[in-house]
mmCIF file of the C-alpha atoms, coordinates in Angstrom:
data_MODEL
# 
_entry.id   MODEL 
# 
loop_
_atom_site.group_PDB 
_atom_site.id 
_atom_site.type_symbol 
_atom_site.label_atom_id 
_atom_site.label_alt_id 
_atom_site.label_comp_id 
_atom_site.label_asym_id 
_atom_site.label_entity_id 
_atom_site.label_seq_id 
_atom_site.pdbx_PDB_ins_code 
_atom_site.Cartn_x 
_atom_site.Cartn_y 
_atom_site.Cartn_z 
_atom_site.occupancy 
_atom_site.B_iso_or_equiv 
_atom_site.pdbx_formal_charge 
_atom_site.auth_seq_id 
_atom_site.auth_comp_id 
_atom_site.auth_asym_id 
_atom_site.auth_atom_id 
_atom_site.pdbx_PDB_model_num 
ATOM 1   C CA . UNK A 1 1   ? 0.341   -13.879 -65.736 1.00 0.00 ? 1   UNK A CA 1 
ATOM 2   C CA . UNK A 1 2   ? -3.045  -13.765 -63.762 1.00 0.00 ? 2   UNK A CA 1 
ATOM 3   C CA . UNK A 1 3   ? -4.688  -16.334 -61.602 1.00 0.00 ? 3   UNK A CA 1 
ATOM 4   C CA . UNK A 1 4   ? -8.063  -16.474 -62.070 1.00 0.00 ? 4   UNK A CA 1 
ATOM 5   C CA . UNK A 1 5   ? -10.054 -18.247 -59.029 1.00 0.00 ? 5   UNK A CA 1 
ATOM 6   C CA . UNK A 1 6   ? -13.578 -19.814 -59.533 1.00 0.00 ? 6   UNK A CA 1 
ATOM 7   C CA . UNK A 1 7   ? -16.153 -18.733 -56.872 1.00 0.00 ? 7   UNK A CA 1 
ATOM 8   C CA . UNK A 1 8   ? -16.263 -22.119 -55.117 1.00 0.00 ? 8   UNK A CA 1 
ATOM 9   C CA . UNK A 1 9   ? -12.393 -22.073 -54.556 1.00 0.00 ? 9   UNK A CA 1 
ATOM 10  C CA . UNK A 1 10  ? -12.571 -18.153 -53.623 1.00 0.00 ? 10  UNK A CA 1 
ATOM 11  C CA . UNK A 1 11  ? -15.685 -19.745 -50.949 1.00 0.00 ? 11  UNK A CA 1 
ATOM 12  C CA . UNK A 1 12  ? -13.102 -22.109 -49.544 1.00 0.00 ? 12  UNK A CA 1 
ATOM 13  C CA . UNK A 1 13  ? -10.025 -19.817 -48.942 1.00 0.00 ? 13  UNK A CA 1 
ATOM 14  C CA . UNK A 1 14  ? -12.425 -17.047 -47.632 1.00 0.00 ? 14  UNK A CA 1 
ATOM 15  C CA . UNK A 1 15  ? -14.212 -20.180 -45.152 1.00 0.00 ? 15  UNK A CA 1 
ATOM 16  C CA . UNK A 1 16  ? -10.495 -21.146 -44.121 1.00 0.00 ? 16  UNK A CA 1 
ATOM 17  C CA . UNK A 1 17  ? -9.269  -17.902 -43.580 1.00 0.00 ? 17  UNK A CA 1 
ATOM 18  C CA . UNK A 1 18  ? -12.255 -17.114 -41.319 1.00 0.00 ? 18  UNK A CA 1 
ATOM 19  C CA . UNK A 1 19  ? -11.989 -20.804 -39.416 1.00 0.00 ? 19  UNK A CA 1 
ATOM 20  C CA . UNK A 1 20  ? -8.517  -19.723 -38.839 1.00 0.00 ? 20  UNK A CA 1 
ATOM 21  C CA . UNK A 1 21  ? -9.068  -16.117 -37.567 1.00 0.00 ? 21  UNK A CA 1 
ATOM 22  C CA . UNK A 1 22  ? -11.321 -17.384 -35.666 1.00 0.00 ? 22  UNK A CA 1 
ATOM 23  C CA . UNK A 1 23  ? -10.005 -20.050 -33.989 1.00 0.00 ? 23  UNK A CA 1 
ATOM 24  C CA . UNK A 1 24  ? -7.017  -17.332 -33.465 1.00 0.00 ? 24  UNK A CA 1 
ATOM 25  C CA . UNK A 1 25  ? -9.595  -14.971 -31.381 1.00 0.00 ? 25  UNK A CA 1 
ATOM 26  C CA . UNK A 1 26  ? -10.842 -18.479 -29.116 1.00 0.00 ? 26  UNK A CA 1 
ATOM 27  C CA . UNK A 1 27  ? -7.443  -19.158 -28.226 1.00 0.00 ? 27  UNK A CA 1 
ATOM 28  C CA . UNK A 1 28  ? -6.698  -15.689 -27.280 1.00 0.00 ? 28  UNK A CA 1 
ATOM 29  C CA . UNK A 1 29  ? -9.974  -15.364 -25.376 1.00 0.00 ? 29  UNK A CA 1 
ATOM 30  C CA . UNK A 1 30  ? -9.264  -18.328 -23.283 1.00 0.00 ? 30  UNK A CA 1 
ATOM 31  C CA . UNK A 1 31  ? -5.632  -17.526 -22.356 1.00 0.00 ? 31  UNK A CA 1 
ATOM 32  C CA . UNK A 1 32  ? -6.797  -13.573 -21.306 1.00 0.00 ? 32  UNK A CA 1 
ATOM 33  C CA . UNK A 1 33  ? -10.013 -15.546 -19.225 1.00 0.00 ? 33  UNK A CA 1 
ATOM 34  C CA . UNK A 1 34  ? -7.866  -18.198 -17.676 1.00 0.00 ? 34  UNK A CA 1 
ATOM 35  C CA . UNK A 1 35  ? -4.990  -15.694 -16.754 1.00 0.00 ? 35  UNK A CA 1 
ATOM 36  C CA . UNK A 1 36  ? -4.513  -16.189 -13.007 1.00 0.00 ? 36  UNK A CA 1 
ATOM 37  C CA . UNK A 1 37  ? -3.931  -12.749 -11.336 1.00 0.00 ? 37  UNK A CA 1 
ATOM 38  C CA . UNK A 1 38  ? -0.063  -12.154 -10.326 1.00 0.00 ? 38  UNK A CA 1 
ATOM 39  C CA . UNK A 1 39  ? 0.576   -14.160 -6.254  1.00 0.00 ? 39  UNK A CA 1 
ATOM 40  C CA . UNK A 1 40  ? 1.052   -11.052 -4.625  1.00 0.00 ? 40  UNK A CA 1 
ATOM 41  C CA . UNK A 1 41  ? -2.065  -9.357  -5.660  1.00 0.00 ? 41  UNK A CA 1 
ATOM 42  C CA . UNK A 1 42  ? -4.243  -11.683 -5.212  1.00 0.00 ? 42  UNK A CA 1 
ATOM 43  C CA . UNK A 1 43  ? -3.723  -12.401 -1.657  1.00 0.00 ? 43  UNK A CA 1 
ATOM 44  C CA . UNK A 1 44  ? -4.016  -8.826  -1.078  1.00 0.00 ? 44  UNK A CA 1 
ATOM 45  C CA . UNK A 1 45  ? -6.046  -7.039  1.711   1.00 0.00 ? 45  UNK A CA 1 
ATOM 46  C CA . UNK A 1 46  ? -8.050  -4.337  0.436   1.00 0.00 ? 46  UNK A CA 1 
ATOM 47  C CA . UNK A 1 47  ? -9.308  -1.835  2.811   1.00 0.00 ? 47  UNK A CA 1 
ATOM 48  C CA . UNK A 1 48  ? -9.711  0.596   0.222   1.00 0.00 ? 48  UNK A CA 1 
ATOM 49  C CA . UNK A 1 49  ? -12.508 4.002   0.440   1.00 0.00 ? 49  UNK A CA 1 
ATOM 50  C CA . UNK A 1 50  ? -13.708 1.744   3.557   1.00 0.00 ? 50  UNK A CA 1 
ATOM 51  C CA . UNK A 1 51  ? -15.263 2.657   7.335   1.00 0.00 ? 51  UNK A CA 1 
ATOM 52  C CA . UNK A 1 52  ? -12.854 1.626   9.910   1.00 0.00 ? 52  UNK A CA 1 
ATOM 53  C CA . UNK A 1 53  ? -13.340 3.740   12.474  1.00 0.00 ? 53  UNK A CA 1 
ATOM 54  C CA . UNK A 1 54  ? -12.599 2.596   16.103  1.00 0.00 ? 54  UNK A CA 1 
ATOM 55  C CA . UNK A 1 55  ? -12.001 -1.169  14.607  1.00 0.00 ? 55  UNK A CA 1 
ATOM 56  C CA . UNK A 1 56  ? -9.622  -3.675  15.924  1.00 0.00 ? 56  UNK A CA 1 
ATOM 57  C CA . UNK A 1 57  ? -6.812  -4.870  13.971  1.00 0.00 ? 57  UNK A CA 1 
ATOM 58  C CA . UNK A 1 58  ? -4.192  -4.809  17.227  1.00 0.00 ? 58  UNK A CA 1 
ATOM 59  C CA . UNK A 1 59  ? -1.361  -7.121  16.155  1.00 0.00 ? 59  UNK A CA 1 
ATOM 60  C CA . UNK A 1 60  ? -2.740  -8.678  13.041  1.00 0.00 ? 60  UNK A CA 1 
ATOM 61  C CA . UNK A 1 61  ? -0.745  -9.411  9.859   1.00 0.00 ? 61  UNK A CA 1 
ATOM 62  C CA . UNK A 1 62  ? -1.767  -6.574  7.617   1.00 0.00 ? 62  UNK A CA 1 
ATOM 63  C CA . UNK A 1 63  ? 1.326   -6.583  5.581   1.00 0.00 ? 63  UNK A CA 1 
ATOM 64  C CA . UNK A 1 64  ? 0.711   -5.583  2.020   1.00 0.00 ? 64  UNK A CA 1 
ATOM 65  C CA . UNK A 1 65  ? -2.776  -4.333  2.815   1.00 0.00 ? 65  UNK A CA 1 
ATOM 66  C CA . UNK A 1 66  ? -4.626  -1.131  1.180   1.00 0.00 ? 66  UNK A CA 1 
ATOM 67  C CA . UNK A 1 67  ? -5.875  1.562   3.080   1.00 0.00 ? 67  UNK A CA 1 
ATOM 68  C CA . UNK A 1 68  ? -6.779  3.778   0.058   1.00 0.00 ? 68  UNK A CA 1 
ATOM 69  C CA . UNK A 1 69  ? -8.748  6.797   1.017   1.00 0.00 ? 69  UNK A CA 1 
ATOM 70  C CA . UNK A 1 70  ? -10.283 4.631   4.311   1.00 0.00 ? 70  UNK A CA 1 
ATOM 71  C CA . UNK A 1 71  ? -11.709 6.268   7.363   1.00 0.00 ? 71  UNK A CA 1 
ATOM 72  C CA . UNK A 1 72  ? -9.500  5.177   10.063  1.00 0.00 ? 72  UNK A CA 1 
ATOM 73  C CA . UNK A 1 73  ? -10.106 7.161   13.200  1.00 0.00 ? 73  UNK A CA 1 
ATOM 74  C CA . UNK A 1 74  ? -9.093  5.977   17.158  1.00 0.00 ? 74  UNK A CA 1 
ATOM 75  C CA . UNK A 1 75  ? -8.848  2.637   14.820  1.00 0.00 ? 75  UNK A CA 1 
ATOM 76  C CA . UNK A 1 76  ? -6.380  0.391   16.987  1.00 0.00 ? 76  UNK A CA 1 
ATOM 77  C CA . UNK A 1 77  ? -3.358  -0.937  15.057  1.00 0.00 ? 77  UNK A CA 1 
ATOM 78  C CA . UNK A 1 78  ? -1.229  -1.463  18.142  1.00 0.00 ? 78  UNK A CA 1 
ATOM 79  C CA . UNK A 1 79  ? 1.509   -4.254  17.541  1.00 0.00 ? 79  UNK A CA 1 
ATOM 80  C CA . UNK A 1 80  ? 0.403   -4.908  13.822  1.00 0.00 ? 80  UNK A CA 1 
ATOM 81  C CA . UNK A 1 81  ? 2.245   -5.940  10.872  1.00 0.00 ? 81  UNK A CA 1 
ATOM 82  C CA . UNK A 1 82  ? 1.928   -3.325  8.344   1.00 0.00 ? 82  UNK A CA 1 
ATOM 83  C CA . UNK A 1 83  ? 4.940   -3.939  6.302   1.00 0.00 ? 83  UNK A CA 1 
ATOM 84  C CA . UNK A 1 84  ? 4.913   -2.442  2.720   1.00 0.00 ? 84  UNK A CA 1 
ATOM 85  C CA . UNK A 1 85  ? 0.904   -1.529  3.333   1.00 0.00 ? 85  UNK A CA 1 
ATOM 86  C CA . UNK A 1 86  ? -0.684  1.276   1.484   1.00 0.00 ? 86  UNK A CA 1 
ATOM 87  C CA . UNK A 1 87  ? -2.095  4.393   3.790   1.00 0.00 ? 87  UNK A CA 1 
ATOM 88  C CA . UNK A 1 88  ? -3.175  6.773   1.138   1.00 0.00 ? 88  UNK A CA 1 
ATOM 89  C CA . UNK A 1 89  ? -5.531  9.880   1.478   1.00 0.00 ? 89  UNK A CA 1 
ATOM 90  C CA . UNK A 1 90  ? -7.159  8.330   4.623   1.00 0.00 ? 90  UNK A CA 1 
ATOM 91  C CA . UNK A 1 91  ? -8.080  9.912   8.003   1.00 0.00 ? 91  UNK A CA 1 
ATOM 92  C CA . UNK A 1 92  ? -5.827  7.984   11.220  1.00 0.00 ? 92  UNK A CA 1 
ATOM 93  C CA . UNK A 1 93  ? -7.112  10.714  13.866  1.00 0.00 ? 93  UNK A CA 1 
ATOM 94  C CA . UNK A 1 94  ? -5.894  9.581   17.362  1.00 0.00 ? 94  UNK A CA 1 
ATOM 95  C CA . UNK A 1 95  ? -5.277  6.347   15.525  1.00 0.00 ? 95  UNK A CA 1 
ATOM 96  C CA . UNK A 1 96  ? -3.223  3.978   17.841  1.00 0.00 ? 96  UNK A CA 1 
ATOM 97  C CA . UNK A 1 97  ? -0.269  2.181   16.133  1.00 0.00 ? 97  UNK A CA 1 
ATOM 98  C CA . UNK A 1 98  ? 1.851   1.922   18.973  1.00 0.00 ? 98  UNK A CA 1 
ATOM 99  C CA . UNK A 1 99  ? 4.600   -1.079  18.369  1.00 0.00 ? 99  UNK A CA 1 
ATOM 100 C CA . UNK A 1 100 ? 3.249   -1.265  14.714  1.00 0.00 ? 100 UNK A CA 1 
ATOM 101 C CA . UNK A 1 101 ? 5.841   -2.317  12.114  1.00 0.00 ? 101 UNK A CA 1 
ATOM 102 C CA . UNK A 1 102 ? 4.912   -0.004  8.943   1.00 0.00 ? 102 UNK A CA 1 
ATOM 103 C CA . UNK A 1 103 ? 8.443   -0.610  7.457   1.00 0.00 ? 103 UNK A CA 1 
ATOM 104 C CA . UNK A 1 104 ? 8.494   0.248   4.039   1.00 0.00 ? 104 UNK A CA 1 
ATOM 105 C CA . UNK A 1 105 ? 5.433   1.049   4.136   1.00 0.00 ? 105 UNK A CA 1 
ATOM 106 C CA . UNK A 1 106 ? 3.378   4.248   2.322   1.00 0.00 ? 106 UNK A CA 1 
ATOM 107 C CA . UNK A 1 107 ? 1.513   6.640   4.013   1.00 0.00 ? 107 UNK A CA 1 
ATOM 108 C CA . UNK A 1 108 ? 1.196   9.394   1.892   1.00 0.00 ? 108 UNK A CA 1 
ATOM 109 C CA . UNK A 1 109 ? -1.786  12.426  2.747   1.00 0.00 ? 109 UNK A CA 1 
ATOM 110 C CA . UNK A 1 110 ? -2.700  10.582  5.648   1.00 0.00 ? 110 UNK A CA 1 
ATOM 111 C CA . UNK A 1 111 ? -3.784  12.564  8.794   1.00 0.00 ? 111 UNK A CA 1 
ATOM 112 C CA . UNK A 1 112 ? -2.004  10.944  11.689  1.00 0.00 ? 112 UNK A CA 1 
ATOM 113 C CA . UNK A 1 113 ? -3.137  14.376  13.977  1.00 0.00 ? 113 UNK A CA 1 
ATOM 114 C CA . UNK A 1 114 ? -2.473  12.764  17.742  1.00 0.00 ? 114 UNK A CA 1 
ATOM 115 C CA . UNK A 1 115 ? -1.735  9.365   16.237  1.00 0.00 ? 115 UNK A CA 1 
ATOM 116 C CA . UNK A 1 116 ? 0.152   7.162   19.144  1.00 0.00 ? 116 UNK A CA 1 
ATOM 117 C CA . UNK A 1 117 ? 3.305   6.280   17.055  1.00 0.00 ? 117 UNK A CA 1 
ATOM 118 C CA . UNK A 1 118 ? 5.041   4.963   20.218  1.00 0.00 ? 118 UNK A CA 1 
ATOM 119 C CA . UNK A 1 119 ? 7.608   2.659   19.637  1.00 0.00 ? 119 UNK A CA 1 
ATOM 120 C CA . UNK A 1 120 ? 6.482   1.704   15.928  1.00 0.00 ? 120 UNK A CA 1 
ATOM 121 C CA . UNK A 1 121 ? 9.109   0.833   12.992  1.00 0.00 ? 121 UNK A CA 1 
ATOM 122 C CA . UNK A 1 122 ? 8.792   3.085   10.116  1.00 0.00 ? 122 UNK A CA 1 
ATOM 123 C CA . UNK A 1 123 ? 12.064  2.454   8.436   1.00 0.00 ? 123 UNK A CA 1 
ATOM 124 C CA . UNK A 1 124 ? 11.978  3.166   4.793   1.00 0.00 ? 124 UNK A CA 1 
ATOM 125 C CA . UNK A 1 125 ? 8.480   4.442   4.957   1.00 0.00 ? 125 UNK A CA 1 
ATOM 126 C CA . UNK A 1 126 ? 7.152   6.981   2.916   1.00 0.00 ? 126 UNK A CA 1 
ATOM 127 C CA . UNK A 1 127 ? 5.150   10.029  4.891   1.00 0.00 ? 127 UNK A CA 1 
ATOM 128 C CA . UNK A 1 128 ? 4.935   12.538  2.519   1.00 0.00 ? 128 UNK A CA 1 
ATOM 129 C CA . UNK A 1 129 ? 2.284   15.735  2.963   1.00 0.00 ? 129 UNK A CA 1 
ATOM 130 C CA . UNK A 1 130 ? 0.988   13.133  6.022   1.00 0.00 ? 130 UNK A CA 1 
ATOM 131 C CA . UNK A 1 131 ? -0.296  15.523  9.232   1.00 0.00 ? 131 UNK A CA 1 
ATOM 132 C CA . UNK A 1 132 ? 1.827   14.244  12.320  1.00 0.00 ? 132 UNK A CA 1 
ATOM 133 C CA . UNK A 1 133 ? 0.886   17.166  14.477  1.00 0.00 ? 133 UNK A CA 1 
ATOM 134 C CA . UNK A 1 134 ? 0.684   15.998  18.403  1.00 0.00 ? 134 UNK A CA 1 
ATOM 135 C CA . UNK A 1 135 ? 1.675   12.700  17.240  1.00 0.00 ? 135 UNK A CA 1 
ATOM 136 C CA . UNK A 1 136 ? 3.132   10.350  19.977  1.00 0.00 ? 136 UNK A CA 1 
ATOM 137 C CA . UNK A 1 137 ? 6.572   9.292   18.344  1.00 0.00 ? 137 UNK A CA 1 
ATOM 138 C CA . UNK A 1 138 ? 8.480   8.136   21.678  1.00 0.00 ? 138 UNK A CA 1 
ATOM 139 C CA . UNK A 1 139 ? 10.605  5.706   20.442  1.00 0.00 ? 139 UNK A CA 1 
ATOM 140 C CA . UNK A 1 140 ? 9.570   4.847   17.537  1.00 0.00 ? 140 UNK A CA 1 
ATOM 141 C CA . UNK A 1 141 ? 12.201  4.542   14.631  1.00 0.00 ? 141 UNK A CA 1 
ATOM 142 C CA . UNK A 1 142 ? 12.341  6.422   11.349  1.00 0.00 ? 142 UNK A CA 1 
ATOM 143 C CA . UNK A 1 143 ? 15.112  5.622   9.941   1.00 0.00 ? 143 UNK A CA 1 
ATOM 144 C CA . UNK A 1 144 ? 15.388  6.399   5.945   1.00 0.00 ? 144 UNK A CA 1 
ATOM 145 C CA . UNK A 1 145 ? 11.556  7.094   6.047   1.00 0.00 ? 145 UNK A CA 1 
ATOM 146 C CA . UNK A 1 146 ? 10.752  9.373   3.526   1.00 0.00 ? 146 UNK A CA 1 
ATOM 147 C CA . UNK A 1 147 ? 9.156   12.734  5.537   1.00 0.00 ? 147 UNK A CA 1 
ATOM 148 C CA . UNK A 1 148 ? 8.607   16.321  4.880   1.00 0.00 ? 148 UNK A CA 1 
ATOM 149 C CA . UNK A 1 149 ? 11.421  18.785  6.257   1.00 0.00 ? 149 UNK A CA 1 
ATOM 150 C CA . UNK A 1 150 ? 8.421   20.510  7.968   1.00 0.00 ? 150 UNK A CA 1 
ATOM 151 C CA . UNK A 1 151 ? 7.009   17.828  9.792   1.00 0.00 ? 151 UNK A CA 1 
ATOM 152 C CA . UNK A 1 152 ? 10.359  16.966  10.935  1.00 0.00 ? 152 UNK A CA 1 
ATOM 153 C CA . UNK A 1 153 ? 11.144  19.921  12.322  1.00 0.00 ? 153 UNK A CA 1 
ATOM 154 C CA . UNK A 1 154 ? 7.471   19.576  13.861  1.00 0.00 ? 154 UNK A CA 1 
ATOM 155 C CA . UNK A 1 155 ? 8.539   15.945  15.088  1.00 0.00 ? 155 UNK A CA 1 
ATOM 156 C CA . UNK A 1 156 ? 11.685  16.709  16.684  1.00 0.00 ? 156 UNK A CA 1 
ATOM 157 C CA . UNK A 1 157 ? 10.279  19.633  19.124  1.00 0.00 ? 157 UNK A CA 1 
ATOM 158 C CA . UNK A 1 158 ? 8.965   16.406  21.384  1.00 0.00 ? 158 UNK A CA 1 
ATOM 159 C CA . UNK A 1 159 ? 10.982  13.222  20.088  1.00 0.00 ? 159 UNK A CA 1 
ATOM 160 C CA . UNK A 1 160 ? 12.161  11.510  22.383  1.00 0.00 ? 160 UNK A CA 1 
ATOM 161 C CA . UNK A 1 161 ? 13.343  7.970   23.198  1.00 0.00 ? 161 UNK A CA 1 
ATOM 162 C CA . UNK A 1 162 ? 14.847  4.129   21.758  1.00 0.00 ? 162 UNK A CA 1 
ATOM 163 C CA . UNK A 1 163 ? 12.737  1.597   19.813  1.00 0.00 ? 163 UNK A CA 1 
ATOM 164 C CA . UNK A 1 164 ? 12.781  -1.275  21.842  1.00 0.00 ? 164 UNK A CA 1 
ATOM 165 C CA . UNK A 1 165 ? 12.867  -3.538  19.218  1.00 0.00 ? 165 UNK A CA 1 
ATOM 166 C CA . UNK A 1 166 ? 15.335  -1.883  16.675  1.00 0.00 ? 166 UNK A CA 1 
ATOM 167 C CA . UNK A 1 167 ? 17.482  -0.139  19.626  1.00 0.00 ? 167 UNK A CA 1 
ATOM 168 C CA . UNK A 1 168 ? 17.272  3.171   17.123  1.00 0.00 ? 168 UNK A CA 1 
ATOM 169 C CA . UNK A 1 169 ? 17.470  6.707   18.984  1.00 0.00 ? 169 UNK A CA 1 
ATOM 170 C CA . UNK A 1 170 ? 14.110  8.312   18.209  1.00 0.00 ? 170 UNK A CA 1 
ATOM 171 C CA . UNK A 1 171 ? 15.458  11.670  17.524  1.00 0.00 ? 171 UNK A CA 1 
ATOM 172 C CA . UNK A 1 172 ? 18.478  10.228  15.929  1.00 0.00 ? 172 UNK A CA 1 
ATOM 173 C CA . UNK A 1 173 ? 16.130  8.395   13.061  1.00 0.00 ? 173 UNK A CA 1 
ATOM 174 C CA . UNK A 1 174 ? 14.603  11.595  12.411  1.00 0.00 ? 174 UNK A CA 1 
ATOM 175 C CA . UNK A 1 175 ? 17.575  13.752  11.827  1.00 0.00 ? 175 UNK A CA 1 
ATOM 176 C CA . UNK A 1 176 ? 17.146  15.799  14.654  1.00 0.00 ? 176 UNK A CA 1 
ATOM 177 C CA . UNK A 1 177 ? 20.149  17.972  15.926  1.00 0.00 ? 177 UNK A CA 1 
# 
């Protein structure tokens, strides 16, 4: 049994076939092009591979921000909200984030070298290979932050005080004995 298709039938099914595919591709086109970007990205501060240095930002609502690979020298974040923000690969020398809330936050390979860390939150933060040398850490509270046995050890030398706000031991956050 064979079918045997004239070419004007063989036209149509090859014409619908193609109307088909290509209505297919429109459709998909449209839904990729009228995809709304996910909430919390898209109100998202992006600081990202960015000149910052000796700005501003003393108690402003940074939460969620990115600081990828930004310059952030004697840059004042003193009282801010830096919940869950991103500190990666940048420069924080002498950076003041004293009374900053960084909980949760990362802030991984950032040089904090005589950051003023007084009194800041940095519970469940992440700190890893970060440069806390002659950082100013009086009072402020690490508790289940994610640091390097090294810069603890570094940390605890001069740690001293309670967060005002949490009522956490500064030395006591950090593990020290």
């Amino acid at each position: 049994m064979s079918i045997v298709l004239s070419a004007p039938s063989l036209k149509r099914i090859v014409g619908r076939s193609l109307l088909v595919l290509l209505t297919i591709g429109l459709t998909l086109l449209w839904l990729v092009l009228a995809a709304r970007p996910a909430l919390a990205q898209a109100n998202t501060i992006n600081y990202s591979h960015t000149l910052l240095e000796n700005r501003d930002f003393s108690n402003m609502d940074l939460s969620g921000a990115v600081f990828v690979s930004a310059e952030m020298r004697e840059t004042n974040f003193a009282g801010a909200n830096l919940k869950n923000a991103m500190l990666t690969k940048g420069n924080m020398l002498g950076a003041n984030l004293s009374g900053a809330d960084l909980t949760g936050a990362l802030v991984d390979r950032v040089t904090l070298y005589k950051a003023n860390l007084s009194n800041a939150i940095l519970e469940d933060a992440t700190l890893t290979n970060s440069i806390l040398d002659e950082a100013v850490v009086d009072g402020a509270d690490f508790t289940n932050a994610l640091i390097d046995r090294y810069a603890v050890a570094k940390l605890c030398k001069y740690a001293t005080g309670v967060n005002p706000k949490t009522g956490v031991d500064t030395r006591e956050s950090l593990g020290c004995r």
